[in-house]
mmCIF entry with sequence, helices, sheets and N, C-alpha, C, O atoms, coordinates in Angstrom:
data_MODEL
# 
_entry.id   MODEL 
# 
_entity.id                         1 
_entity.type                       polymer 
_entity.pdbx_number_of_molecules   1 
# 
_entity_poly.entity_id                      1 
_entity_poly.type                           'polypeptide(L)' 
_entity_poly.nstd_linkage                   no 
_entity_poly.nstd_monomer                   no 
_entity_poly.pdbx_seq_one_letter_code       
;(UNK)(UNK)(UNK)(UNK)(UNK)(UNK)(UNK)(UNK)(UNK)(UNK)(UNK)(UNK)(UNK)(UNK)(UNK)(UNK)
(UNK)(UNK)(UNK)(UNK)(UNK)(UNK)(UNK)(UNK)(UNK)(UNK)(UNK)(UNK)(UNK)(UNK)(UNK)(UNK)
(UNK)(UNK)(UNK)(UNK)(UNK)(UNK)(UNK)(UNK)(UNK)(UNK)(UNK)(UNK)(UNK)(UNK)(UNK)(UNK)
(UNK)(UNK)(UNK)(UNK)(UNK)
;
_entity_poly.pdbx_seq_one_letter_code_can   XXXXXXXXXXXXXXXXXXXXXXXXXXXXXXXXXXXXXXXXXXXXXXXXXXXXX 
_entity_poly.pdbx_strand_id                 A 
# 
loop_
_entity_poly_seq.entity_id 
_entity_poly_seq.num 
_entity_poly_seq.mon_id 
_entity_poly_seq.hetero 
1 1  UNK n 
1 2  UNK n 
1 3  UNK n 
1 4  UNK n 
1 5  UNK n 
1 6  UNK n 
1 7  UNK n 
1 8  UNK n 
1 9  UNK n 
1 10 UNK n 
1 11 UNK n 
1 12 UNK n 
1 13 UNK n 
1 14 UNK n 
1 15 UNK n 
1 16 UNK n 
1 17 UNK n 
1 18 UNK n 
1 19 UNK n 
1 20 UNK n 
1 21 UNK n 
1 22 UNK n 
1 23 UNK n 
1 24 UNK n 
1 25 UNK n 
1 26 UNK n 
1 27 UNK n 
1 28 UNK n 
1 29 UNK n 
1 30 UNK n 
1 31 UNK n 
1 32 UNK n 
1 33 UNK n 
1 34 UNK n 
1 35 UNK n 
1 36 UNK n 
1 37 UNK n 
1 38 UNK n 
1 39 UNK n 
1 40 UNK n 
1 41 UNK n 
1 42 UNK n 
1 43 UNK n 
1 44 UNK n 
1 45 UNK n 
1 46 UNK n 
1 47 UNK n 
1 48 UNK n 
1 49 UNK n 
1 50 UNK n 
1 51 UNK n 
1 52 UNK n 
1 53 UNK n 
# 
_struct_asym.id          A 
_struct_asym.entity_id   1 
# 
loop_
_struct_conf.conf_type_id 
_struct_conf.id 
_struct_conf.pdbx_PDB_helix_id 
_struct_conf.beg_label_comp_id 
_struct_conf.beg_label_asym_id 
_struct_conf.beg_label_seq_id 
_struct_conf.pdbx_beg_PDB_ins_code 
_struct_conf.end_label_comp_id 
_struct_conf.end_label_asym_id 
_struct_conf.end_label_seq_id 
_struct_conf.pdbx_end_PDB_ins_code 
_struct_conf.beg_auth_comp_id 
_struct_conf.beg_auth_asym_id 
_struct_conf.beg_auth_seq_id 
_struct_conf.end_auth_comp_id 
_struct_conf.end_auth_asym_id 
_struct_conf.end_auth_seq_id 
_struct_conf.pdbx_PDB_helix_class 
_struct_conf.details 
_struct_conf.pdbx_PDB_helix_length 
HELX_P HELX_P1 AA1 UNK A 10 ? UNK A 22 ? UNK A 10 UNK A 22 1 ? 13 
HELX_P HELX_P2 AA2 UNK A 27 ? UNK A 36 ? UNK A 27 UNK A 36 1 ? 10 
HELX_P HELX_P3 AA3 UNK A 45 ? UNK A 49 ? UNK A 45 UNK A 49 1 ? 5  
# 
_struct_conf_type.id          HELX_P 
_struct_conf_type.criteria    ? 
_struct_conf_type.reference   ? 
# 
loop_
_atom_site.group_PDB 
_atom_site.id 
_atom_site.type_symbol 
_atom_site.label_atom_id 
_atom_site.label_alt_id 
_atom_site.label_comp_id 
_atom_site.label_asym_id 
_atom_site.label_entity_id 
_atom_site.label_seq_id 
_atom_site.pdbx_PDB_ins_code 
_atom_site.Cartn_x 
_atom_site.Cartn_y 
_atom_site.Cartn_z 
_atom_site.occupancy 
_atom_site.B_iso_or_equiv 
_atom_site.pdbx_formal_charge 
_atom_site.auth_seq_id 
_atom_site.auth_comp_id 
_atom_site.auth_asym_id 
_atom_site.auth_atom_id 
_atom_site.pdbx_PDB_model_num 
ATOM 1   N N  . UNK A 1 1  ? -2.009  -9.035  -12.441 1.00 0.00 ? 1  UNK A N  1 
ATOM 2   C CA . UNK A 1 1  ? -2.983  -8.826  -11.392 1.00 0.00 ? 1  UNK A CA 1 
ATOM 3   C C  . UNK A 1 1  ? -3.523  -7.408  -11.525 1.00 0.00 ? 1  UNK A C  1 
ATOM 4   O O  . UNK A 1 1  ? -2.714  -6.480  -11.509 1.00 0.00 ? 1  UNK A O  1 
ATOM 5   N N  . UNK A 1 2  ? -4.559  -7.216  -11.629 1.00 0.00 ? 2  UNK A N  1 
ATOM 6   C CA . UNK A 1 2  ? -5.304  -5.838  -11.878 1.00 0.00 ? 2  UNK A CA 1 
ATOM 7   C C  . UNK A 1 2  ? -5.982  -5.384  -10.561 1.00 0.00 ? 2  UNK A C  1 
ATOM 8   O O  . UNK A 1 2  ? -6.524  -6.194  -9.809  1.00 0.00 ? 2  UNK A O  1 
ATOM 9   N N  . UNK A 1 3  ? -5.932  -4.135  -10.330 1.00 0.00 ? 3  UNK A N  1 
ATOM 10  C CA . UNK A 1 3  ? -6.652  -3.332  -9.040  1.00 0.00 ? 3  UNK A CA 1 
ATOM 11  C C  . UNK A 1 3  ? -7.336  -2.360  -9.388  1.00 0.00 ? 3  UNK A C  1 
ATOM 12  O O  . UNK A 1 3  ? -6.819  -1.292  -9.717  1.00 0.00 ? 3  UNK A O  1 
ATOM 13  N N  . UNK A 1 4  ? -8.896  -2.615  -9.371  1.00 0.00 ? 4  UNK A N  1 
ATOM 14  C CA . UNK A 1 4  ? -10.060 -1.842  -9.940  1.00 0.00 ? 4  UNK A CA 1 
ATOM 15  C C  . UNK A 1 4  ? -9.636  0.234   -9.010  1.00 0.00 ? 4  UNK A C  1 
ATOM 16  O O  . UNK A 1 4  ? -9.527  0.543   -7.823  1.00 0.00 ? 4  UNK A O  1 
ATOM 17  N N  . UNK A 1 5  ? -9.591  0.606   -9.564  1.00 0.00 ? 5  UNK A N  1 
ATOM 18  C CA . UNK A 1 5  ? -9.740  1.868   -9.316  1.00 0.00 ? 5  UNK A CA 1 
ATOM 19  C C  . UNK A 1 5  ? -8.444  2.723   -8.936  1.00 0.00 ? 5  UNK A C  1 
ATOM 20  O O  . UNK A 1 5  ? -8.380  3.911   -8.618  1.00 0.00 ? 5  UNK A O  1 
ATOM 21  N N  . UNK A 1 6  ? -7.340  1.687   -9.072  1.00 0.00 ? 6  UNK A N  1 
ATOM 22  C CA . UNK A 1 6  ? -5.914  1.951   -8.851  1.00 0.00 ? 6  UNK A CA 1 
ATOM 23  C C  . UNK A 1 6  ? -5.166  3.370   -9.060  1.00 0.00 ? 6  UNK A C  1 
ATOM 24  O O  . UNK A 1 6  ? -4.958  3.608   -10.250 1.00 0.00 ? 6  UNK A O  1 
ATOM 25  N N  . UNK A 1 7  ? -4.703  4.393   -8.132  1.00 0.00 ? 7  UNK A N  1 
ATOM 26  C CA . UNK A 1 7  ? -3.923  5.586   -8.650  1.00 0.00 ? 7  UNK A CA 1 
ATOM 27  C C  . UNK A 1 7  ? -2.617  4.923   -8.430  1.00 0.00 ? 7  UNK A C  1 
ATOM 28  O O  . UNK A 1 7  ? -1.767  5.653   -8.941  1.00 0.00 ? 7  UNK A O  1 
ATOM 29  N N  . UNK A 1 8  ? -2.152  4.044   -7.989  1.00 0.00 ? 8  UNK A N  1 
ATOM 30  C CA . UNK A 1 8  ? -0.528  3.795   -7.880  1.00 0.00 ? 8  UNK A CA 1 
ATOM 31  C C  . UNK A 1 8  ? 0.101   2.723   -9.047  1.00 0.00 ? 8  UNK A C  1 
ATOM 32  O O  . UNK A 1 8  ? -0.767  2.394   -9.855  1.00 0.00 ? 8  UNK A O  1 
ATOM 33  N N  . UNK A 1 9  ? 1.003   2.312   -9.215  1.00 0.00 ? 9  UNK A N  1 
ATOM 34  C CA . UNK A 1 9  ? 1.536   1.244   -10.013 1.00 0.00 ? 9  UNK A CA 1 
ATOM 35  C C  . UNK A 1 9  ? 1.438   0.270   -9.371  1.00 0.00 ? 9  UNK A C  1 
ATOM 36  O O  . UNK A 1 9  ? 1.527   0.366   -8.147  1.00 0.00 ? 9  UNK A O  1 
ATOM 37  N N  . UNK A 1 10 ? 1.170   -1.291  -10.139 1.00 0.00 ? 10 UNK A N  1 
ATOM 38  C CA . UNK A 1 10 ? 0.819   -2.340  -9.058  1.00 0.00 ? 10 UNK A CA 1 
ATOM 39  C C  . UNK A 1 10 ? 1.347   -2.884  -8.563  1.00 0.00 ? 10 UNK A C  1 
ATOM 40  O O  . UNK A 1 10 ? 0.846   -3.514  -7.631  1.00 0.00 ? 10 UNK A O  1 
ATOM 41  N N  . UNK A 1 11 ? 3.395   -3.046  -9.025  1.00 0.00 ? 11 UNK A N  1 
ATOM 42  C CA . UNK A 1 11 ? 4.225   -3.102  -8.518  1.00 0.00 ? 11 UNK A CA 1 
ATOM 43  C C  . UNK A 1 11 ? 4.271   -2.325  -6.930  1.00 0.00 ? 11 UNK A C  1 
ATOM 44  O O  . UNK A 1 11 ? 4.359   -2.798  -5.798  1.00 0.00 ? 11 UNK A O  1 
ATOM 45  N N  . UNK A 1 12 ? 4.167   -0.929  -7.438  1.00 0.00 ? 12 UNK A N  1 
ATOM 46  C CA . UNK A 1 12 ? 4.033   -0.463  -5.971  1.00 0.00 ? 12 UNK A CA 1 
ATOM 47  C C  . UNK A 1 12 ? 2.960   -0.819  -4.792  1.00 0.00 ? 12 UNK A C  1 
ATOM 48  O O  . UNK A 1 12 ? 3.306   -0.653  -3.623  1.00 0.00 ? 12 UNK A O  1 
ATOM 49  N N  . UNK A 1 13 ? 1.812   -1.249  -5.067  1.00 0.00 ? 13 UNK A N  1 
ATOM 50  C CA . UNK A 1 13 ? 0.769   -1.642  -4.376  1.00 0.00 ? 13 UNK A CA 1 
ATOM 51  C C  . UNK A 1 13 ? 1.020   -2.844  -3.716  1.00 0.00 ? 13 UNK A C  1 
ATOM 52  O O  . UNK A 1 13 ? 0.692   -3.225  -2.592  1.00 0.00 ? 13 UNK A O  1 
ATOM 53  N N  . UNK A 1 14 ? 1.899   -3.573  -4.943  1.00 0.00 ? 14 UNK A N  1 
ATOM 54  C CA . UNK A 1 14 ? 2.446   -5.309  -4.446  1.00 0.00 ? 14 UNK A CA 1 
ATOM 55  C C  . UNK A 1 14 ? 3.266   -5.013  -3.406  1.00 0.00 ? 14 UNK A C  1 
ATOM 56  O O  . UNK A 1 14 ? 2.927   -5.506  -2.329  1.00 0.00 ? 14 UNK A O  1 
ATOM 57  N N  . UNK A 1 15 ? 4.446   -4.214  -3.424  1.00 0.00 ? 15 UNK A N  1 
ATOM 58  C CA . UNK A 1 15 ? 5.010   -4.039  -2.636  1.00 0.00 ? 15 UNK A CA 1 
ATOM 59  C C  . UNK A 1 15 ? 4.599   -3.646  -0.910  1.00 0.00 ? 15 UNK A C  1 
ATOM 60  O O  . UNK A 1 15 ? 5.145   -4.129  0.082   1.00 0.00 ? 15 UNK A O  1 
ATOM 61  N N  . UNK A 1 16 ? 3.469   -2.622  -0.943  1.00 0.00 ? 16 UNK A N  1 
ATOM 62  C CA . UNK A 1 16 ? 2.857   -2.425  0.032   1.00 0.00 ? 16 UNK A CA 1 
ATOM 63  C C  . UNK A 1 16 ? 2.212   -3.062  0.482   1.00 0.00 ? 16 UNK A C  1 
ATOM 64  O O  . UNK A 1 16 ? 1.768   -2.500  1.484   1.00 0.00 ? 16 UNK A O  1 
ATOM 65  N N  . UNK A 1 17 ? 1.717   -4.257  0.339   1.00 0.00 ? 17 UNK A N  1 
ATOM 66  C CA . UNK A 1 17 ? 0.923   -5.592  0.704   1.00 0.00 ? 17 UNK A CA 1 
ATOM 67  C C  . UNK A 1 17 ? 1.984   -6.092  1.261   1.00 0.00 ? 17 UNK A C  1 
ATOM 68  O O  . UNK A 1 17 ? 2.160   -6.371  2.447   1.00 0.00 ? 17 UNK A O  1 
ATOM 69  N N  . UNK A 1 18 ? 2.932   -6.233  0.068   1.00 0.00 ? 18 UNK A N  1 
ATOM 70  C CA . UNK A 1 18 ? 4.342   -7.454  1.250   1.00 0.00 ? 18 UNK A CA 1 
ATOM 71  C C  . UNK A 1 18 ? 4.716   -6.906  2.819   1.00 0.00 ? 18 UNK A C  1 
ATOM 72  O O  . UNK A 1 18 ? 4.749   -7.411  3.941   1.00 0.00 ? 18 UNK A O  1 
ATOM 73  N N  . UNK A 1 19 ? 4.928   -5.821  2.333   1.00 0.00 ? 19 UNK A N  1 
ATOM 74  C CA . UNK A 1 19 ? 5.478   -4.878  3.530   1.00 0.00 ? 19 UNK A CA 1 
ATOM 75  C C  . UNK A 1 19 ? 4.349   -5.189  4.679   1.00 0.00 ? 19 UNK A C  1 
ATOM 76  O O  . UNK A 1 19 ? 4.788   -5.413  5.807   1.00 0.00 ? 19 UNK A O  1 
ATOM 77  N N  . UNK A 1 20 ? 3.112   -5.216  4.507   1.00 0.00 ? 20 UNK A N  1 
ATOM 78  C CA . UNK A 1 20 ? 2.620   -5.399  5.302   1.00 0.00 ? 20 UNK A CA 1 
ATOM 79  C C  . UNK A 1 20 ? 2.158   -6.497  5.801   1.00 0.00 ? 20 UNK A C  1 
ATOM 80  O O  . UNK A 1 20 ? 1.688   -6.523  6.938   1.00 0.00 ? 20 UNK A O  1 
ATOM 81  N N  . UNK A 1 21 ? 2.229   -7.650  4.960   1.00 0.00 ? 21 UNK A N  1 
ATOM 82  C CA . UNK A 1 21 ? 2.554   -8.889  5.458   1.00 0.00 ? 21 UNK A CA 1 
ATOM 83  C C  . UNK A 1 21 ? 3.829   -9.102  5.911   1.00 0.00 ? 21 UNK A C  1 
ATOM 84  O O  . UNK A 1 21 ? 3.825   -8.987  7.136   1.00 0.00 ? 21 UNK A O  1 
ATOM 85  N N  . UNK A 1 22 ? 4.698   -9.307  5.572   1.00 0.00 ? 22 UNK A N  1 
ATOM 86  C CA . UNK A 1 22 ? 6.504   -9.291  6.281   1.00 0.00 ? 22 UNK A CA 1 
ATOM 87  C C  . UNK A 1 22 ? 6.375   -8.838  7.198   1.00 0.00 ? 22 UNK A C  1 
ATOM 88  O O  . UNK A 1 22 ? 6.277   -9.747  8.022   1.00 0.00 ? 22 UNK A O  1 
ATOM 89  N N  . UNK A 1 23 ? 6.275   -7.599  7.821   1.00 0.00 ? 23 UNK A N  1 
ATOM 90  C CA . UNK A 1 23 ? 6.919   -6.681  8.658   1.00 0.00 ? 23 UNK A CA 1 
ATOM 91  C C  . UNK A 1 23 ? 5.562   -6.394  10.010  1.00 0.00 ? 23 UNK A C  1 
ATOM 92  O O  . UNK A 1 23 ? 5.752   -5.940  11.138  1.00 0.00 ? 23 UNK A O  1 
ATOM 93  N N  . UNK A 1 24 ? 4.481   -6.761  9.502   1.00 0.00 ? 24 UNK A N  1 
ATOM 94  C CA . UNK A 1 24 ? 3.527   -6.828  10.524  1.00 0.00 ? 24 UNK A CA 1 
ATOM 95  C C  . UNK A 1 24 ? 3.284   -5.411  10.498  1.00 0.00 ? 24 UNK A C  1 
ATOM 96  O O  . UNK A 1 24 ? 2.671   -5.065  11.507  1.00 0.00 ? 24 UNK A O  1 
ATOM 97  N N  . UNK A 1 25 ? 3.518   -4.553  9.785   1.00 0.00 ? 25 UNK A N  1 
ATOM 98  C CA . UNK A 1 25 ? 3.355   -3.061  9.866   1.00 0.00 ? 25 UNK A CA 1 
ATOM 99  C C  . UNK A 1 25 ? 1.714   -2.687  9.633   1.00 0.00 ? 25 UNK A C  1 
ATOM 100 O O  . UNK A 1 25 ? 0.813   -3.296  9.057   1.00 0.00 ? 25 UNK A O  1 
ATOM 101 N N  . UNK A 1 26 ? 1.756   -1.547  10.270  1.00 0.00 ? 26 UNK A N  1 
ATOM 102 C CA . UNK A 1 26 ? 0.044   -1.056  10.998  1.00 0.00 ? 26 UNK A CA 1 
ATOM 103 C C  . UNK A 1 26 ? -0.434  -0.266  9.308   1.00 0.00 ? 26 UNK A C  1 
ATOM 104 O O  . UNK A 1 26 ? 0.617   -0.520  8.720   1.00 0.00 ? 26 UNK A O  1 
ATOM 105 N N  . UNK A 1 27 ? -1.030  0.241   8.586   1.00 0.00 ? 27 UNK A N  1 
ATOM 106 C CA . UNK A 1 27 ? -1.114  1.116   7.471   1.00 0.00 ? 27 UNK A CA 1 
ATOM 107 C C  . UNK A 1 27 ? -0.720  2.569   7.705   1.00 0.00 ? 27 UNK A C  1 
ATOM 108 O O  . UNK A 1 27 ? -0.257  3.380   6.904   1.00 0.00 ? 27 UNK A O  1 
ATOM 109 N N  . UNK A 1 28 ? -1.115  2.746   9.433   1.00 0.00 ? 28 UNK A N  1 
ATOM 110 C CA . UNK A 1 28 ? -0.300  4.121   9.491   1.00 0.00 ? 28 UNK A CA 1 
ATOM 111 C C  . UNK A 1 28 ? 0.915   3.938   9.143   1.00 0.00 ? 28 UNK A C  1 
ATOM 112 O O  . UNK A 1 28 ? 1.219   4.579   8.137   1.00 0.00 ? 28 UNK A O  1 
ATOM 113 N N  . UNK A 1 29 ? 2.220   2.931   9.849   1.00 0.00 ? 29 UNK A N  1 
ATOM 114 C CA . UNK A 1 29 ? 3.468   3.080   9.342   1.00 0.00 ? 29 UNK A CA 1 
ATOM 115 C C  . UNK A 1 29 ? 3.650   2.823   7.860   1.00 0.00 ? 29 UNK A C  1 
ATOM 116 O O  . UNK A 1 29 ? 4.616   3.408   7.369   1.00 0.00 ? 29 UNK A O  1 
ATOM 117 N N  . UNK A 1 30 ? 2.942   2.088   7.061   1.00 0.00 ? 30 UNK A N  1 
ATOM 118 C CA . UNK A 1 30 ? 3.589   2.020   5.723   1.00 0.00 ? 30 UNK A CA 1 
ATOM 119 C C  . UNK A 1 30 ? 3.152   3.623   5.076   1.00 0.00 ? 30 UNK A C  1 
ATOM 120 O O  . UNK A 1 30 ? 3.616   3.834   3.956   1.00 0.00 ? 30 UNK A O  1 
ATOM 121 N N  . UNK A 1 31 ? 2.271   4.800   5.712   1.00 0.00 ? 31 UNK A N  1 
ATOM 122 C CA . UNK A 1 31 ? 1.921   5.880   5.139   1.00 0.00 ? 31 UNK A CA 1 
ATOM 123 C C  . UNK A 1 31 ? 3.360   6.392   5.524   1.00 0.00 ? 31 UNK A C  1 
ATOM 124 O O  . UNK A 1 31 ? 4.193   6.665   4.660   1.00 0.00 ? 31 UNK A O  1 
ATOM 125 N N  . UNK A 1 32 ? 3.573   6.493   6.731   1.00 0.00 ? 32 UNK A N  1 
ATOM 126 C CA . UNK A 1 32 ? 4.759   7.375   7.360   1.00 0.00 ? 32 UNK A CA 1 
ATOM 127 C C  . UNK A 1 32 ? 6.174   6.602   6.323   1.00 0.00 ? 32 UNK A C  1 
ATOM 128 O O  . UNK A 1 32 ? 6.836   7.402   5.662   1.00 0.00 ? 32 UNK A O  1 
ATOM 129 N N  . UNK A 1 33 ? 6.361   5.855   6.282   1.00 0.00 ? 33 UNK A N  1 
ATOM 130 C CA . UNK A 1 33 ? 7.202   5.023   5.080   1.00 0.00 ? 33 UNK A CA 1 
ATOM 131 C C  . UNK A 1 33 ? 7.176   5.682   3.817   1.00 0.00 ? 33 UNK A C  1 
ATOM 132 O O  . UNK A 1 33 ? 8.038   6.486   3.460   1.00 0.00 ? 33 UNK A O  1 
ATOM 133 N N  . UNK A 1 34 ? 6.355   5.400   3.256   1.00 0.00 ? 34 UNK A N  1 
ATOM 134 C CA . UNK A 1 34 ? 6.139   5.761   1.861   1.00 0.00 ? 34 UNK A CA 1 
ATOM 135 C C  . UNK A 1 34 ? 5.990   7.443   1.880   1.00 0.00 ? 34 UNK A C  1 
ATOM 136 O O  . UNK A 1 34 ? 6.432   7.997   0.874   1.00 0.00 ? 34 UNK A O  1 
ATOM 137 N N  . UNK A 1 35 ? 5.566   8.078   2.648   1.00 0.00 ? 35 UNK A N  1 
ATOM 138 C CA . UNK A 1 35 ? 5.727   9.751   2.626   1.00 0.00 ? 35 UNK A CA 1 
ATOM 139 C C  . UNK A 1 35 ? 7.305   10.019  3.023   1.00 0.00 ? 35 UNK A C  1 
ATOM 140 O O  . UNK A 1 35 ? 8.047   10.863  2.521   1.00 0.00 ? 35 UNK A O  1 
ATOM 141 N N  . UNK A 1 36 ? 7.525   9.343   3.763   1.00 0.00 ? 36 UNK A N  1 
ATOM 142 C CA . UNK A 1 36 ? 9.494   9.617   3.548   1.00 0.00 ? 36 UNK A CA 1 
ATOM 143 C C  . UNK A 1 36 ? 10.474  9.539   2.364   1.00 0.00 ? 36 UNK A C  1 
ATOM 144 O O  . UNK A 1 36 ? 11.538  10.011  1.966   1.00 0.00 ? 36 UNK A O  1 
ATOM 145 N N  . UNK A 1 37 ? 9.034   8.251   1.873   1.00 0.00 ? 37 UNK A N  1 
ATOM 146 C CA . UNK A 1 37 ? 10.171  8.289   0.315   1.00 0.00 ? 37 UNK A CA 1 
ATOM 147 C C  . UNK A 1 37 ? 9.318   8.924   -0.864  1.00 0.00 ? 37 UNK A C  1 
ATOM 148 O O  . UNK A 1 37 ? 9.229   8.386   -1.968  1.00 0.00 ? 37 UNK A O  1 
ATOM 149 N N  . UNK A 1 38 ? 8.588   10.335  -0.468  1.00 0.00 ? 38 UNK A N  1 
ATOM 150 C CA . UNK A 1 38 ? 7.878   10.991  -1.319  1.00 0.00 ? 38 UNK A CA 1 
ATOM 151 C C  . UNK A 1 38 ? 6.647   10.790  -2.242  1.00 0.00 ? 38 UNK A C  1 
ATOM 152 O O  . UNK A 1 38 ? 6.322   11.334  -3.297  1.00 0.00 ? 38 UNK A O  1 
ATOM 153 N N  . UNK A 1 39 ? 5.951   9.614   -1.319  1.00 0.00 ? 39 UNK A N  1 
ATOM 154 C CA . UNK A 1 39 ? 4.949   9.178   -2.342  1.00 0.00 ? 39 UNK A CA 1 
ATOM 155 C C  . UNK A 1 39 ? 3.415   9.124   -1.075  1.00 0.00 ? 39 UNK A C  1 
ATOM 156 O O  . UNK A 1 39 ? 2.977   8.188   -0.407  1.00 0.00 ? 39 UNK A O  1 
ATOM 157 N N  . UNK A 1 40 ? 3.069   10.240  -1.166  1.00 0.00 ? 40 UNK A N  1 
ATOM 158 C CA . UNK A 1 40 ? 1.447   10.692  -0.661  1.00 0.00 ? 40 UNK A CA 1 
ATOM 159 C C  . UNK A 1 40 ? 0.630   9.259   -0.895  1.00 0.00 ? 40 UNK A C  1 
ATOM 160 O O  . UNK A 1 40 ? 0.459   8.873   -2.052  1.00 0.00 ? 40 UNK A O  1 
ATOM 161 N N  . UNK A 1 41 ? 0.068   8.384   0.367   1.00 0.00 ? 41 UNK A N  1 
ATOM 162 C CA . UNK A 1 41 ? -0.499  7.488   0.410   1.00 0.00 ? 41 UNK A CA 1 
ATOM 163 C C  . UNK A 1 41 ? -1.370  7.557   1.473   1.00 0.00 ? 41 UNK A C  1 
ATOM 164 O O  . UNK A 1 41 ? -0.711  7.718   2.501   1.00 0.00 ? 41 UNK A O  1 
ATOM 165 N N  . UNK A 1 42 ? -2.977  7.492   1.776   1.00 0.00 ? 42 UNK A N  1 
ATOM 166 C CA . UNK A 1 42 ? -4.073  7.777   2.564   1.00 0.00 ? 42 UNK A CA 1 
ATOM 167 C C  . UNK A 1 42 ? -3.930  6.289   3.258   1.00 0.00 ? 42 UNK A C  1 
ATOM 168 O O  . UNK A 1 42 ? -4.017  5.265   2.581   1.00 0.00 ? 42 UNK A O  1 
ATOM 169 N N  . UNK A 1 43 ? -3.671  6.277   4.865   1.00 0.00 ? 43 UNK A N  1 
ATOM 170 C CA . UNK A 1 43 ? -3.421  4.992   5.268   1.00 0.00 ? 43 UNK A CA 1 
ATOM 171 C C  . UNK A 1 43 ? -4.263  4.235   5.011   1.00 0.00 ? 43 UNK A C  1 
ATOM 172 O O  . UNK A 1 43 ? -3.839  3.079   5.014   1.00 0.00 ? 43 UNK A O  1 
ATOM 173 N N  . UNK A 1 44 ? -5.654  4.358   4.700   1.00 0.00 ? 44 UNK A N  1 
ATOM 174 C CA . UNK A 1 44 ? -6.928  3.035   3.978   1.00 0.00 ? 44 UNK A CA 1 
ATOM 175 C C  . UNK A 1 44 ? -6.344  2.259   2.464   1.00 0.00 ? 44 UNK A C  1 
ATOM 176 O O  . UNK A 1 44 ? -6.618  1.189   1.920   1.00 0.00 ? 44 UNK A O  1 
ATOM 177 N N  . UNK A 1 45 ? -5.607  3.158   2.199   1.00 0.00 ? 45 UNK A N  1 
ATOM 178 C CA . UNK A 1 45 ? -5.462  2.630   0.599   1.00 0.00 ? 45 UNK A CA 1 
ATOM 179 C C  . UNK A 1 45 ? -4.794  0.569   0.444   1.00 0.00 ? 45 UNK A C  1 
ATOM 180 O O  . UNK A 1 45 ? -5.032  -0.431  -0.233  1.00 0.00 ? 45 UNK A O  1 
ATOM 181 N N  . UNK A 1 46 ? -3.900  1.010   1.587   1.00 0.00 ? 46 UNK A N  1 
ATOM 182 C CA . UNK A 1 46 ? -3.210  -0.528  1.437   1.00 0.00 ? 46 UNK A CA 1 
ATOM 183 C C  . UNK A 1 46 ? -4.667  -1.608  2.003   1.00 0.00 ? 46 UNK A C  1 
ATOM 184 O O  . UNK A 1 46 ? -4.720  -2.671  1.384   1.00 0.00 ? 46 UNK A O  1 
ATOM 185 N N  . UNK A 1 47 ? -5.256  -1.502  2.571   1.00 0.00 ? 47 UNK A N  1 
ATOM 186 C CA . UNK A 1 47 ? -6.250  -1.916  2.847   1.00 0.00 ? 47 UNK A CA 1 
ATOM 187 C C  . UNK A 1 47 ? -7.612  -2.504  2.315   1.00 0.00 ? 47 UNK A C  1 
ATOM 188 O O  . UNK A 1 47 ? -8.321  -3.446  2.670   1.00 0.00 ? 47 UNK A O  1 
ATOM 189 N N  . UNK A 1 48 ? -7.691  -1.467  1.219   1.00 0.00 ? 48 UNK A N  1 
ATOM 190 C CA . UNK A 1 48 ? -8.256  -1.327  -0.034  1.00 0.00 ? 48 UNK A CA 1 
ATOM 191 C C  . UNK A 1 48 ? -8.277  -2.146  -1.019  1.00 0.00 ? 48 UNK A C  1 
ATOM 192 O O  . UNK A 1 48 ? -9.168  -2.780  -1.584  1.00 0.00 ? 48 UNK A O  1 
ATOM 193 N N  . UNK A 1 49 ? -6.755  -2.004  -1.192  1.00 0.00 ? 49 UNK A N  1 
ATOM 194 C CA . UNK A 1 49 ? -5.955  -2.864  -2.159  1.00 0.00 ? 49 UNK A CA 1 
ATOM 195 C C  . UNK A 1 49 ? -6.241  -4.525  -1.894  1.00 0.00 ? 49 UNK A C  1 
ATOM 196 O O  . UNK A 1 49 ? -6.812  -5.302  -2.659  1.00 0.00 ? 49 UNK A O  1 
ATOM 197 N N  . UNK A 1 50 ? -5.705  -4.782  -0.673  1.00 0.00 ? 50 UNK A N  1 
ATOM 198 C CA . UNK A 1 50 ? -5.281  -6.201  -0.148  1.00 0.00 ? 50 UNK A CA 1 
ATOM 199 C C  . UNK A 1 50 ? -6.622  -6.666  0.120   1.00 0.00 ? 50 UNK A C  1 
ATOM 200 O O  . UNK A 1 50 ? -6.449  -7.850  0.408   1.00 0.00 ? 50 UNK A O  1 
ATOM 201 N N  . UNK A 1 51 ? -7.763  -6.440  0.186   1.00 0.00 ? 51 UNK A N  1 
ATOM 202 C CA . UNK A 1 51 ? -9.212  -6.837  -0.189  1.00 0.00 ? 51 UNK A CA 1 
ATOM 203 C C  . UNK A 1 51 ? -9.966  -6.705  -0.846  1.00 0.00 ? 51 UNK A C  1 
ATOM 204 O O  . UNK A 1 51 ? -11.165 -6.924  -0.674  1.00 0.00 ? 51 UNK A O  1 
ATOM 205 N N  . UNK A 1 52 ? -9.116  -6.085  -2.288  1.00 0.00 ? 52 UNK A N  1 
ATOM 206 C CA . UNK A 1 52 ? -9.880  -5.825  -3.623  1.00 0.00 ? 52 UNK A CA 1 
ATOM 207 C C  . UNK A 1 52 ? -9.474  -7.365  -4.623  1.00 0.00 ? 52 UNK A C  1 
ATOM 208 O O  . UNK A 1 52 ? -8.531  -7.476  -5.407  1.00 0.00 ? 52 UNK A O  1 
ATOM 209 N N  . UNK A 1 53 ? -10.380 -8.284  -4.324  1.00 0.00 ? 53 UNK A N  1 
ATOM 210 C CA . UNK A 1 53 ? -9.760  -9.477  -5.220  1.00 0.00 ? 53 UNK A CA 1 
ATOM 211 C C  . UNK A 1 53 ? -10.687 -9.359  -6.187  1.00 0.00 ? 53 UNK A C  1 
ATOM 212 O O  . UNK A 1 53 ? -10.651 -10.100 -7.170  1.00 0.00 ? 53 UNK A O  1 
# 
């Protein structure tokens, strides 16, 4: 699966889609998430992603 303009790995991107399907989480919390575990993410990005088909 390819993501036009991608700075992350797509594993990681996949992951942030699940998360936000599973968990019902807002994009602010998966930013506050993912900056805990050291990885700088602009809360639009998952957003981005999950409507870039």
């Amino acid at each position: 699966m390819g993501f036009s303009g991608r700075h992350f790995l797509a594993n990681l991107i996949l992951q942030i889609i699940r998360w936000y399907l599973r968990y019902s989480l807002s994009y602010r919390n998966l930013e506050k998430i993912l900056e805990e575990c050291g990885i700088e993410i602009h809360h639009t990005a998952p957003y981005r992603y999950s409507s870039s088909r």
